[in-house]
C-alpha beads as a LAMMPS data file, in Angstrom:
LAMMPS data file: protein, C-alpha beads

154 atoms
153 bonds

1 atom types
1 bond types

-500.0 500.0 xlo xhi
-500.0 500.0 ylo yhi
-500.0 500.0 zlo zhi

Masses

1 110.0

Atoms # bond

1 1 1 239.790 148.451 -190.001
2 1 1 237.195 145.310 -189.606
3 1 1 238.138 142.497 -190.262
4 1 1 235.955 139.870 -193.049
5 1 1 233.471 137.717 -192.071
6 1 1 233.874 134.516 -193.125
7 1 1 232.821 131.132 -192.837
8 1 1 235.410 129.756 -190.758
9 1 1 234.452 132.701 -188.150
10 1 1 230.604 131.551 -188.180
11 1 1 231.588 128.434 -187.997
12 1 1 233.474 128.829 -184.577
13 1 1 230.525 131.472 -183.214
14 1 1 228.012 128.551 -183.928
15 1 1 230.186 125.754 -182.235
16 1 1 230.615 127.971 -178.684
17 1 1 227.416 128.686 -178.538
18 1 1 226.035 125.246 -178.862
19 1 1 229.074 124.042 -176.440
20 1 1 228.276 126.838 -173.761
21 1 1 224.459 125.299 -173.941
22 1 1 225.639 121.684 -173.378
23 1 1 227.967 122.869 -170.759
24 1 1 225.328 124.404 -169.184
25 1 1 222.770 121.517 -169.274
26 1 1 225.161 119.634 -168.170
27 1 1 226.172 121.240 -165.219
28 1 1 222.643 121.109 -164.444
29 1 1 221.969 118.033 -164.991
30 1 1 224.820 117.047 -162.768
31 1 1 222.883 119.232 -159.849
32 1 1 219.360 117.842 -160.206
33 1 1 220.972 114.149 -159.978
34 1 1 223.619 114.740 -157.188
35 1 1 221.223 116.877 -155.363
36 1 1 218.092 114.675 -155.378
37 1 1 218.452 110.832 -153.679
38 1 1 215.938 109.754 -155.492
39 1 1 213.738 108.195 -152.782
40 1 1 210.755 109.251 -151.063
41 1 1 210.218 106.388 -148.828
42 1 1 212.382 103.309 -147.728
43 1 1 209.826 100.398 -148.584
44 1 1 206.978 101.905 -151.156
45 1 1 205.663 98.118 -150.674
46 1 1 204.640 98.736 -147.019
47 1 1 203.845 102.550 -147.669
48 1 1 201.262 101.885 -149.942
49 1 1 200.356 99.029 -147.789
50 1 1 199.736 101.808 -144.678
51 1 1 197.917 104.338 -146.869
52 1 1 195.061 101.532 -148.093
53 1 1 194.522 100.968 -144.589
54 1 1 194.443 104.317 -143.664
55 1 1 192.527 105.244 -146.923
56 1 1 189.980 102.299 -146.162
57 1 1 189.609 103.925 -142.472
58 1 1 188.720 107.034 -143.711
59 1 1 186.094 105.824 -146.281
60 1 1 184.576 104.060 -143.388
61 1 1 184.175 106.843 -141.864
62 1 1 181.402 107.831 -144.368
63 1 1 182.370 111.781 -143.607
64 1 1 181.342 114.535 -145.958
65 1 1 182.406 118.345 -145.348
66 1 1 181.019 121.440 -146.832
67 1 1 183.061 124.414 -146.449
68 1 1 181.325 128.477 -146.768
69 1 1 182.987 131.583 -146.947
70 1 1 181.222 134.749 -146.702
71 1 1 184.187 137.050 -146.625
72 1 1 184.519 137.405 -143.263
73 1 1 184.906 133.791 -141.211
74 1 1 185.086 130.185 -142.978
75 1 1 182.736 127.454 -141.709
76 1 1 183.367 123.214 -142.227
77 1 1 180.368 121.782 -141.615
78 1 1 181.639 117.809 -141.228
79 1 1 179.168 115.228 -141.229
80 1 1 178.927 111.636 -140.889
81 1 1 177.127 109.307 -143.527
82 1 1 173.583 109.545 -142.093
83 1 1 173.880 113.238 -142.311
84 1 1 174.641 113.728 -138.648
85 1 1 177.317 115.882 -137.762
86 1 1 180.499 113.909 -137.262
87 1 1 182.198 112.944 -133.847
88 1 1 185.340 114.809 -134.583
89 1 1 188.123 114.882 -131.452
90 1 1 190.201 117.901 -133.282
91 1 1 190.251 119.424 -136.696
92 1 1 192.714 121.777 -138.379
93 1 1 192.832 123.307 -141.990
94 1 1 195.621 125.099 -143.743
95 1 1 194.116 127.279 -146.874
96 1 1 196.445 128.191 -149.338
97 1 1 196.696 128.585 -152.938
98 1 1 197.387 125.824 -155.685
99 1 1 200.448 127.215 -157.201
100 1 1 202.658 128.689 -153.860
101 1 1 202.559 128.636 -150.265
102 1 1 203.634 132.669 -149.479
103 1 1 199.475 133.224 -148.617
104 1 1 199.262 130.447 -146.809
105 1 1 196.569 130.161 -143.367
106 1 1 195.903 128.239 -140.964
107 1 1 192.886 129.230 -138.989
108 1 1 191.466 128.683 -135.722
109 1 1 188.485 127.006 -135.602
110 1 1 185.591 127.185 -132.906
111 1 1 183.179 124.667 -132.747
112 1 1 179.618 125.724 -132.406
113 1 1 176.240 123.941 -133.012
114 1 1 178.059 121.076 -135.144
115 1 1 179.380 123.734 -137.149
116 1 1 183.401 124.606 -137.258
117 1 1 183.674 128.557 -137.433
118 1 1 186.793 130.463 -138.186
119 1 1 187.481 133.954 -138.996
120 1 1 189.261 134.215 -142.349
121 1 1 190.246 136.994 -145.027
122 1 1 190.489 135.719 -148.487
123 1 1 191.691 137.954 -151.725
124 1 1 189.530 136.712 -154.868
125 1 1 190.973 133.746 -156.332
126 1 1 191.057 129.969 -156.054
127 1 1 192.013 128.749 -153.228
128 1 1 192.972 124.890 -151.181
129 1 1 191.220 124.240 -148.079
130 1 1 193.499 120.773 -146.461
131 1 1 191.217 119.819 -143.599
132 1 1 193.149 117.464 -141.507
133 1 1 190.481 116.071 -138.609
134 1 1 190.740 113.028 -136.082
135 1 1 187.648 110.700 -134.928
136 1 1 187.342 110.097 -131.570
137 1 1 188.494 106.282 -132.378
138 1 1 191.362 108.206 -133.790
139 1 1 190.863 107.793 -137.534
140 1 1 192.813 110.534 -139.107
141 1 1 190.593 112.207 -142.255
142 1 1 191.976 114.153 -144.550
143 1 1 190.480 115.990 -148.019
144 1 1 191.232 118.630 -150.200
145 1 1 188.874 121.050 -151.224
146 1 1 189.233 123.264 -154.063
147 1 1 187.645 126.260 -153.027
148 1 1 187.029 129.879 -154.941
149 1 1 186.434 133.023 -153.414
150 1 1 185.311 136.218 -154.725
151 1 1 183.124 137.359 -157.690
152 1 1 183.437 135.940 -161.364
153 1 1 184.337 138.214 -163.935
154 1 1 181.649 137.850 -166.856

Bonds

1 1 1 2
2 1 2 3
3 1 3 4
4 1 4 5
5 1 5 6
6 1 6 7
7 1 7 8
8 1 8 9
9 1 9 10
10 1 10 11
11 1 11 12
12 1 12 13
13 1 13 14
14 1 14 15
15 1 15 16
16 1 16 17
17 1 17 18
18 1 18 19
19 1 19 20
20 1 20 21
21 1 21 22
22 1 22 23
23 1 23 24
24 1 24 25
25 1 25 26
26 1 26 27
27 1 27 28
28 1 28 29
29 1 29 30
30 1 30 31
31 1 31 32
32 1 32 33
33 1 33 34
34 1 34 35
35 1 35 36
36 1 36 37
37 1 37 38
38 1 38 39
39 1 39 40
40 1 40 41
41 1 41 42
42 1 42 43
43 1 43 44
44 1 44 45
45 1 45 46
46 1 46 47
47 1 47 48
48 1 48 49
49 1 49 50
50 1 50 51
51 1 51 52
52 1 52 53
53 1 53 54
54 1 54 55
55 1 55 56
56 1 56 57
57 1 57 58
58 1 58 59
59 1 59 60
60 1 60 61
61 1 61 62
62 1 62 63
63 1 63 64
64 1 64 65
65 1 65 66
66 1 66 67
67 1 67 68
68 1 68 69
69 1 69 70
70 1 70 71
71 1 71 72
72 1 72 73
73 1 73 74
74 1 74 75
75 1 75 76
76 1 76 77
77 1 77 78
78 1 78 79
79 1 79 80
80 1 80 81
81 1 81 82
82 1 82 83
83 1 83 84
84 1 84 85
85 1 85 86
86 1 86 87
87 1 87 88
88 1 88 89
89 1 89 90
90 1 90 91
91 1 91 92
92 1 92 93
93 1 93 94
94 1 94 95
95 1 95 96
96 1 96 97
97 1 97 98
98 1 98 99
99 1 99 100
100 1 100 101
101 1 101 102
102 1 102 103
103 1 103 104
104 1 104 105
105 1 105 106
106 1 106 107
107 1 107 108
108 1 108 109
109 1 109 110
110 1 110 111
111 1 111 112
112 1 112 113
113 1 113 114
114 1 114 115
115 1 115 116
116 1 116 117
117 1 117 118
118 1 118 119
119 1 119 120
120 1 120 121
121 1 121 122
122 1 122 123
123 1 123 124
124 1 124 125
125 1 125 126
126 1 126 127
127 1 127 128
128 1 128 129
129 1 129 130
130 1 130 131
131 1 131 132
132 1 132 133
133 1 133 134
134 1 134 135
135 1 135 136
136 1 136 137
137 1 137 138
138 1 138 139
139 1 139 140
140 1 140 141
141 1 141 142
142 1 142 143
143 1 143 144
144 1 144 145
145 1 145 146
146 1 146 147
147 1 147 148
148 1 148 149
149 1 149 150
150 1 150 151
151 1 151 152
152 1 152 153
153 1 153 154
């Protein structure tokens, strides 16, 4: 035999389910604080300091690059502000996508004829190139290029 709903019974459903949800937020509220110091960097005075300087070395560099991708190798052609290509001591590139890191690459580059030439295999899609290069001075450069491979659906 069931038993009658009333409102006393509604009543007490409505209050547990709004206390399970605060519970809940607040358990997880408790996590993200305990769980995250807080700081990314000791001094942000003197890291913002040290990226102008390095950000002001960079631009002084005057460099440009141009990456292609032709489905089979990725080329960075890196030049310097008169259109020369750039005196670059190493380079490296991660490509990845925006959103998560399980497709990242990092390919191997081969310099040839001022161009930097990499075999590469990209599924269609948008995609980050991070070049990370170093000028014989030893001015680090580093740019993000948002890059999209494959054909466009129209």
């Amino acid at each position: 035999m069931a038993r009658e709903l009333t409102g006393r019974h509604v009543l007490a459903i409505t209050l547990a389910a709004f206390g399970v949800i605060i519970a809940v937020n607040m358990v997880m509220a408790f996590k993200a604080v305990s769980t995250f110091p807080g700081l990314e960097t000791p001094n942000s005075y003197v890291a913002s300091q040290r990226f102008d300087r390095e950000r002001a070395a960079q631009a002084a560099l005057g460099w440009t690059v141009t990456p292609e991708y032709d489905g089979r190798e990725l080329t960075l052609v890196v030049q310097d502000a008169q259109g020369n290509p750039a005196r670059i001591r190493s380079l490296s590139a991660t490509v990845g996508r925006p959103t998560h890191v399980r497709e990242d690459q990092t390919p191997r580059f081969i310099y040839e004829n001022g161009i930097f030439r990499a075999p590469l295999t990209l599924a269609p899609g948008i995609w980050n190139i991070n070049v990370t290069a170093e000028a014989w001075d030893g001015t680090v450069f580093r740019q993000r290029i948002d890059h999209f491979s494959g054909s466009r659906v129209k």
